[in-house]
N, C-alpha and C positions, 0 to 999 in steps of 0.2 A: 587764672593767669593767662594774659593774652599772647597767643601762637601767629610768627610771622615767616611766611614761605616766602625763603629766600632763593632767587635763579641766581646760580652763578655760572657768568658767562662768557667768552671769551677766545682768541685764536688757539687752534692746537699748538699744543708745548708753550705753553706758556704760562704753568704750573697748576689750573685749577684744582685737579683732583691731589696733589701733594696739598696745599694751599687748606684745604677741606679739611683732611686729614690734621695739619697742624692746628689748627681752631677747636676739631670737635674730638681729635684723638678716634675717628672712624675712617678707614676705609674703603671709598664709595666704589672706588672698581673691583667688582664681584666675580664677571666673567673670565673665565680660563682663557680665550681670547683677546680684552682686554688686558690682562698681565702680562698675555706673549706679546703684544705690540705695542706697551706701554701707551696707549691711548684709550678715552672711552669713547665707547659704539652703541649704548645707549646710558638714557640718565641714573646716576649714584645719589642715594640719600643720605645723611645726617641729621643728626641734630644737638642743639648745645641749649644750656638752660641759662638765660644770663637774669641778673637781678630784676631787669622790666619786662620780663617773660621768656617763653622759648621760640629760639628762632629753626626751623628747618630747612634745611641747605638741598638744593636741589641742584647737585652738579650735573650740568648741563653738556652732551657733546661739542667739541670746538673743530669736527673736523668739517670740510664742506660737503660731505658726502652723506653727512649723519645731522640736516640744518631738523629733518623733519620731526629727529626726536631732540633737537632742542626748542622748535616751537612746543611742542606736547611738555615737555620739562618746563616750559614758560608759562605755559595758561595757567596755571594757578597761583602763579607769585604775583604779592604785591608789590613787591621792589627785587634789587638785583643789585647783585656783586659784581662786578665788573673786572676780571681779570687780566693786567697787561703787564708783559715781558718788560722790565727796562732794557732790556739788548736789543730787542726786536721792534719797541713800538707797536703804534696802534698798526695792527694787522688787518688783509682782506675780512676773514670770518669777526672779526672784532666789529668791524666795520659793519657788517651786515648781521650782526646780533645785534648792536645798539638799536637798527632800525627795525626791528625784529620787535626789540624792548619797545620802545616808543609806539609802532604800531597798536602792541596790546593794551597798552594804556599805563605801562608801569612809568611813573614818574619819579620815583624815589632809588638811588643809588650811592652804592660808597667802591669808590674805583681803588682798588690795590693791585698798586705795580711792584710787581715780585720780579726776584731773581737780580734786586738791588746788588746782592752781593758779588755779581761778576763784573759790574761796573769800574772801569777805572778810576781811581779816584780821585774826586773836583768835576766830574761829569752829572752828577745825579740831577741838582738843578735843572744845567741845561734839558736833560732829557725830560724832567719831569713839566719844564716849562712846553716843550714839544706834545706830549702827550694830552698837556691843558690845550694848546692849540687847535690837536685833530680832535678834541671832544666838541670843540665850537660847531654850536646849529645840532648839535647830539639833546636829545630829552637828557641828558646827565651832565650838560654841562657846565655846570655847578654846582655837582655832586663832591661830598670832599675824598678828598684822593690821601692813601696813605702810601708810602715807599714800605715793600716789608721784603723779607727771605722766609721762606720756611723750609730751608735746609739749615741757617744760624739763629733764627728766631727774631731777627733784627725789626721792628717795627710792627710784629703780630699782635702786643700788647695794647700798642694804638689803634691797632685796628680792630680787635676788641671792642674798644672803649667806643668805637665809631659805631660797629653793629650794633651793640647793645642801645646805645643812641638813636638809631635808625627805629629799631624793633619800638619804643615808646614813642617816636613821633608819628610814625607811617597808619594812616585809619584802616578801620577793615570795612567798612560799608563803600557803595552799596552790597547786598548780596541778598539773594531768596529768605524767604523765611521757612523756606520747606528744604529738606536735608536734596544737596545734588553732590555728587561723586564722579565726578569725570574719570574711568579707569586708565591706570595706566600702566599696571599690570594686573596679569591673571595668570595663577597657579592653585596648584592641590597641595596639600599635606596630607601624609598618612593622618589617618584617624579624626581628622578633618576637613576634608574635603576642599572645596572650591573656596579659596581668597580670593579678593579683588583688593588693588591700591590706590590712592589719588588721594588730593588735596581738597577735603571738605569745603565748597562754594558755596554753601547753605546754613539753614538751620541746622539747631543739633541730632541726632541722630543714635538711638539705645540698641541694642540687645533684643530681638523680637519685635522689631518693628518689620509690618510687609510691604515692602516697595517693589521696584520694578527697575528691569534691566530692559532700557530702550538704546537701541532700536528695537522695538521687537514687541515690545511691554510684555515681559518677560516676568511672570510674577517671581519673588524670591524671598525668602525671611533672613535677617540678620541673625544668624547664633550666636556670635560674638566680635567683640573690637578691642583692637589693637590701634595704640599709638605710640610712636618711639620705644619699642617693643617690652609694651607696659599693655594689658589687660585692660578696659577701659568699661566701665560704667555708661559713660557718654564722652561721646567726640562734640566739641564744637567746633564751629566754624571759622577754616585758616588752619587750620591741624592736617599732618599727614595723617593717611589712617588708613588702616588693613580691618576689612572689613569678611570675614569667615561669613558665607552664604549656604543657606539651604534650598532646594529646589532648581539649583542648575549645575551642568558640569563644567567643568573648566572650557572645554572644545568647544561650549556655546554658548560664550560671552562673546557678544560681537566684537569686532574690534574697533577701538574709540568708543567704548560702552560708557551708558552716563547711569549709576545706580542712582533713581531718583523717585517720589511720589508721583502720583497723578495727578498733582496740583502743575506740574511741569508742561505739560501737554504732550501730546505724544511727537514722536517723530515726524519730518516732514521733510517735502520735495519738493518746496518754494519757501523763501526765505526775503524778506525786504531786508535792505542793507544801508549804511552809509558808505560811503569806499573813502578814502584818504589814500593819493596814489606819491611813489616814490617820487623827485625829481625827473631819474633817468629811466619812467616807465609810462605809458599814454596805456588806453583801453578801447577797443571796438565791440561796440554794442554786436550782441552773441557771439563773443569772442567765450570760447571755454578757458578756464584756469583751475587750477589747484585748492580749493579750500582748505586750509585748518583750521578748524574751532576746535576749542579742549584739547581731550585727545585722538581727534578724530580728522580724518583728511577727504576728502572726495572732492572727483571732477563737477562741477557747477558750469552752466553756460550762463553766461552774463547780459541780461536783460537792461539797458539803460532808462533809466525815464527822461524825458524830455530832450535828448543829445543823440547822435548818434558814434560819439566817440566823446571821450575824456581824457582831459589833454594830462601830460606829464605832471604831477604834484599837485593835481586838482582834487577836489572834493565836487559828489555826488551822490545822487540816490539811484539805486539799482535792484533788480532781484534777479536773486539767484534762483537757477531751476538745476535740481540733482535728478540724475540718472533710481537713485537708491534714495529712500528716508535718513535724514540726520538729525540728531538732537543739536538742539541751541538752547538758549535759555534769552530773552530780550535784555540786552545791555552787554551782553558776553561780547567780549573782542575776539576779533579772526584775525586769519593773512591770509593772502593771495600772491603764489606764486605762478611763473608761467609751466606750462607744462615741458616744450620741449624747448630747448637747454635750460634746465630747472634755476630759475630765477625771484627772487622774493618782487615782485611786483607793487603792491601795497597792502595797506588794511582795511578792515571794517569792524562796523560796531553793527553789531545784531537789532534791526527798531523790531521786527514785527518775524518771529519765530516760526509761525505756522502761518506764511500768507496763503491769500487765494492769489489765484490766476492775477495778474492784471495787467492792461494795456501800456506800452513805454508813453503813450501820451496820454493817460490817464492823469489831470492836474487835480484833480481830490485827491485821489490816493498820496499824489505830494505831498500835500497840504499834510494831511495826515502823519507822514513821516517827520516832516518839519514840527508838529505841532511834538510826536513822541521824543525825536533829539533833543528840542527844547525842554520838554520835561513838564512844561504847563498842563497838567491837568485838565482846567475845564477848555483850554483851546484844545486838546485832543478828543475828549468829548464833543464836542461842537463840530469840530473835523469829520469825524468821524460818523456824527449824526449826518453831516452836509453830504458824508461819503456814499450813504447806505438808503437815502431815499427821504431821509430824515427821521430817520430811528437808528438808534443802537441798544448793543449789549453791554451790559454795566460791566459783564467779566470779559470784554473786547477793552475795555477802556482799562482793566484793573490788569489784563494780562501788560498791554504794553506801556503801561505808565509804571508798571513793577511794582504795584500796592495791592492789597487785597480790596475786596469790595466793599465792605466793611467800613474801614479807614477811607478809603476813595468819597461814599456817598457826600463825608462831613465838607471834603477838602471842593467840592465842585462847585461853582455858582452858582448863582441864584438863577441864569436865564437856563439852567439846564432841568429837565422835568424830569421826575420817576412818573412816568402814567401806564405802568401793567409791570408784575413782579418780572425783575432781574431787563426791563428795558427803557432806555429814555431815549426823550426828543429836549427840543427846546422852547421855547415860547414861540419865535419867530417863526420856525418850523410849523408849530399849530397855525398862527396866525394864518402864514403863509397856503398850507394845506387849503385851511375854511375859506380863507379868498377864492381860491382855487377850482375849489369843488362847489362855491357859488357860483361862479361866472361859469362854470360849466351847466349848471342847473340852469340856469337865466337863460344862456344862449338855447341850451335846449328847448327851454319852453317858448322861445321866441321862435325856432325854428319848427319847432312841430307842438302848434298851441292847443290842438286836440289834443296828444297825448298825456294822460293824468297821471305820468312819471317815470323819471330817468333810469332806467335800465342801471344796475347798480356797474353793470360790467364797462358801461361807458363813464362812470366815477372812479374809474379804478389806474390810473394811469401805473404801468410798471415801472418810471422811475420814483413812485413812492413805496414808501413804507408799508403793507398790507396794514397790519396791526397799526401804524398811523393814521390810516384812510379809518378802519373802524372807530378807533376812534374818535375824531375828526365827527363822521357818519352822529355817533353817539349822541355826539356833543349838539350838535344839529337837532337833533329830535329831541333831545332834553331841554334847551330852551325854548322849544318852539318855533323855530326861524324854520326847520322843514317838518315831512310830516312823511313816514316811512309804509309802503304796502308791499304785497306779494311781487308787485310788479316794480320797484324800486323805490326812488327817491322825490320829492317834490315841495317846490318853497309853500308855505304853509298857505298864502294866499290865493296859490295858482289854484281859480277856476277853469279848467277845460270848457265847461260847457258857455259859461259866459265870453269865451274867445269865439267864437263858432259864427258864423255869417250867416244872414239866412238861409240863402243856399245849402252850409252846411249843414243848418236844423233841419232842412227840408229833406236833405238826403239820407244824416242818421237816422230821421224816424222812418226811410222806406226801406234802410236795412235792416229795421228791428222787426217793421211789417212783413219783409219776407222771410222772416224767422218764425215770426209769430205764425203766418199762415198754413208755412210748413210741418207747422205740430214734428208731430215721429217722425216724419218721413222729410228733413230739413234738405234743401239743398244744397249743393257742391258751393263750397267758398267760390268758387272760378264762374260759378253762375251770378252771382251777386257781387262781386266787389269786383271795378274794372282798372284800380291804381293804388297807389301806395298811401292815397287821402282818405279811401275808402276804408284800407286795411287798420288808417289809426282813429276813424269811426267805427267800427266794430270793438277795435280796444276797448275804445272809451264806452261804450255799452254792455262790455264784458265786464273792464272794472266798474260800474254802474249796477253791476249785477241783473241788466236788464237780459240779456244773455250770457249761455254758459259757453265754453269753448272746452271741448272732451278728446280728449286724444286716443284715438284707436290704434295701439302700439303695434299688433298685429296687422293692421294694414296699412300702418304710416299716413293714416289721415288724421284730420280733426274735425270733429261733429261738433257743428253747434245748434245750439237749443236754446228757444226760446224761454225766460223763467214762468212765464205763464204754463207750457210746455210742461216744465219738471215737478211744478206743481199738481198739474191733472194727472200724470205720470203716478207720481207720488202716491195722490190718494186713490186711484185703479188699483193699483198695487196692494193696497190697504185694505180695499175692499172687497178685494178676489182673495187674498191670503189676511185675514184679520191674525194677529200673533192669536194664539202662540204661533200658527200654520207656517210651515217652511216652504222653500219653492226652490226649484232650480231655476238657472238661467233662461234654456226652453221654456218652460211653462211661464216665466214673466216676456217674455218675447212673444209667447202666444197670448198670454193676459191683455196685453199693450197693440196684438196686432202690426209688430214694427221687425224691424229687421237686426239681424247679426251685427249689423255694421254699427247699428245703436245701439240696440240693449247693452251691449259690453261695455262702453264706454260710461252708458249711462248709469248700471249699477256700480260700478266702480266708482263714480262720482257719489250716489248714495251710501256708499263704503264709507267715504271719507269725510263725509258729512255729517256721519251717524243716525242714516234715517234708516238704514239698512244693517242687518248684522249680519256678520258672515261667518259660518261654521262649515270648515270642505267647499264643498262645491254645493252646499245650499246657505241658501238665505232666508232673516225673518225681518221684519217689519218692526221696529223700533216700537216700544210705549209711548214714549211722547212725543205728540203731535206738535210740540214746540219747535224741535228741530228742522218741521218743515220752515218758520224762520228764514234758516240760511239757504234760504231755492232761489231768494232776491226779494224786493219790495211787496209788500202786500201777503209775502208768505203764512200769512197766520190763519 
């Protein structure tokens, strides 16, 4: 049977909580307080079972001192009673509940104007045509209105007949598919411990189920539920529900606690918003206000995008920054009141729950929110992709479009890619990339035609994607169009050495010859290379493998060596220690007749090469002579 959280809302004295009581035979004022002052100080429950399901009555305060615990009575209703005086009229608090109602998104209403019976009589009309007047430009005004009493009963019948009408037409989506719990209250029972209350906004929720109490993420077990103070198997969603917890005490349920999964995300300190502002209210970018989401309230400072002020009854995008973590859930409606003299200011609708940081003139991020409000799918994917460098998260796209990732994959277009588990791009994105990271590669090798390839760290631009760039990179060497080494990237045609002038041939082959001539004992880079055309001739004979380039980590130099060099190296070695014979570093330093500053460098390159094995601090001489191979050309 389908369950509908009813707000009922309205100026003080002007009958709500009698009104309550007549419909469901419960009364909602419980506090010894409330019965001394004849008014409620916070929200009264009910409930009544009518033929198209049960509806729960959430009598809501109507004084202006108590607005904060009728927003928190309001977040979980999908519609609302509407309570107004015939003596009195639409009242201030009236007045600023409706926009209260409207803000959260509640579009469904049945307005009963009670206290019909102290009406003179032939007035009711006129009053009740008044009452239709000040609802004008109200979210309810064309909600039906019934005249009732619930001190003679006069017209409770009808209005009955109206709820129960209500309850079968008003939907319950959208809402989570994972159980969330906005508290709204928290107490102990002897012999069972810690309760928690609120109006189920999720999926259903059993008996032994482990969730978590955020802020905090508080782990906690369900021992048991209660609903309309019935024992409960399963709560579904739109039910009030008392929810008996294990693993926390009452004194440490935070206040505005949301009992929810970890599919919810956890609490957060930045928030993207839409705002919808009153009429008679404007906003200054970093102006702070009051938030209420669910049942929870904190000071936010108000970050604008793109404005530096928002005029009275405008809409915008914004984020909010808290002082403390809040839970929200994306799509969940707020208010914003001011802080000092407490005034309801406007609303918002939650796009993006757990933002990052981001700049007021950041126009992707816009996009992004525009694409979430709208509700499109794969333009929020694409957004999003355009947002992040050209990749995204599939559970980025499934948190703020409110779908799981699952259903999400089917619902996206076709220009949107899965290319690596849980992340996408899109076609134009790749396109875009590979153009990209061509004409970087071109230019480079135009600009430096020796060099026989692009340093991977100059393809990497930080406004992309990492894991786009790879793979991008991939894709590149899998057709063939580049051709990837130690030293980076390079189009598959580019010959270095056929770029080379003859000058240039002439001068790489006398830097190869003063390598060559240097055996062990090579000279200082700074004696041989006199610019930076020299430094990308020596590259280009390193990757050539005509020499080696060794770095002596202990002395922050680099030795290089000629491959003729590591070759005679090699076989000296070979034939002063034939395996199985070991040797220390020393003794191949004395073998070779060469210096600390080589040796080191050099047996660590035969390390890595495998022509040398190393056990401690000795070494042996590899079996196969094959691996001398990799010393460079001619190695065999």
């Amino acid at each position: 049977m389908a369950a509908l959280c009813l707000v009922v809302i309205g100026h003080v004295d002007h009958g709500k909580t009698a009104l309550v009581q007549r419909l469901t035979g419960i009364d909602t004022d419980r506090l010894a307080e409330e019965k001394a002052r004849g008014l409620s100080i916070v929200a009264g429950y009910a409930h009544r079972t009518y033929a198209s399901g049960t509806v729960d009555f959430v009598d809501a305060p109507g004084h202006s001192d108590f607005v904060q615990a009728m927003i928190s009575a309001a977040a979980g209703a999908r519609a609302a009673l509407v309570v107004i005086s015939a003596v009195d009229g639409i009242a201030a608090q009236t007045r600023e509940h409706l926009e209260i109602a409207g803000l959260l998104g509640l579009a469904d209403a049945v307005i009963a104007v009670t206290k019909c019976d102290l009406l003179p009589p032939g007035t009711l009309d006129a009053r009740l045509d008044a009452i239709r007047n000040g609802l004008a430009g109200t979210a309810f005004a064309g909600a039906p209105m019934l005249p009732c009493s619930s001190v003679t009963g006069i017209g409770v019948e009808a209005l009955q007949g109206a709820i129960e009408a209500l309850a079968r037409r008003v939907p319950i989506g959208p809402l989570p598919t994972d159980p969330y719990l906005p508290v709204d209250r928290a107490f102990s029972l002897p012999g069972r411990g810690t309760v928690v209350t609120g109006t189920l906004l999720g999926g259903a929720s059993t008996p032994g189920a482990a969730l978590l109490l955020q802020p905090g993420a508080l782990p906690v077990t369900i021992r048991g539920l209660h609903s309309r103070d019935q024992a409960q198997e399963e709560v579904t969603a739109g039910g009030r529900t008392a929810a008996n917890l294990r693993g926390v005490a009452v004194e440490d349920v935070p206040r505005g606690a949301v009992l929810c999964d970890a599919a919810a995300g956890p609490a957060s300190t930045c928030m993207d918003v839409q705002l919808t502002l009153l009429e008679a209210a404007g906003l200054k970018h970093m102006q702070e206000v009051r938030m209420h989401v669910g049942t929870a309230h904190a000071v936010a400072q108000i970050r604008l995008f793109g404005v530096g002020r928002l005029a009275a009854g405008a809409q915008g995008f914004a984020q909010l920054r808290f002082r403390h973590p809040v839970m929200a859930r994306a799509g969940q409606h707020a208010i914003l009141r001011r802080l000092s003299p407490p005034l309801t200011l406007g609303g918002a609708v939650v796009l993006d729950p757990q933002a990052a940081q981001a700049r007021a003139g950041d126009g992707a991020r816009q996009q992004v929110l525009r694409a979430a409000l709208a509700g499109d799918v794969t333009e929020l994917a694409l957004a999003l992709i355009a947002a992040h460098g050209g990749a995204a998260d599939l559970q980025e796209v499934a948190r703020l479009a409110r779908k799981d990732a699952t259903s999400l994959r089917a619902a996206l277009g076709p220009g949107v890619v899965a290319f690596a588990p849980g992340r996408i791009t899109s076609a134009d994105a790749i396109a875009d990339c590979r153009r990209a990271m061509l004409d970087a590669i071109a230019a480079h090798h135009a600009r430096h035609p020796a060099r026989p390839a692009v340093p991977l760290s100059a393809l990497s631009p930080r406004t992309r994607a990492p894991d786009l760039l790879r793979h991008v990179r991939q894709g590149l060497i899998g057709d063939g169009t580049c051709r990837q080494s130690d030293r980076g990237l390079a189009l598959a045609q580019h010959d270095p050495m056929a770029a080379l002038t003859p000058a240039q041939l002439d001068r790489l082959a006398g830097i190869g010859q003063a390598f060559r001539s240097g055996g062990l004992t090579p000279p200082a880079l700074s004696q041989v290379l006199s610019g930076s055309e020299d430094q990308d001739l020596l590259d280009l004979l390193v990757a050539r493998d005509e020499l080696a380039a060794l770095p002596n980590v202990a002395l922050k130099q680099t030795v290089v060596l000629h491959g003729e060099t590591l070759r005679a190296a090699a076989m000296a070695l070979r034939t002063a220690f034939p395996p199985p014979a070991s040797f220390t570093t020393g003794e191949a330093r004395a073998a070779l007749a060469t210096t600390r500053r080589v040796i080191v460098p050099l047996l660590e390159h035969f390390d890595t090469l495998g022509v040398t094995i190393r056990a401690d601090d000795r070494r042996g001489m590899a079996e196969d002579l094959a691996r001398l191979r990799d010393l460079g050309p001619g190695a065999d």
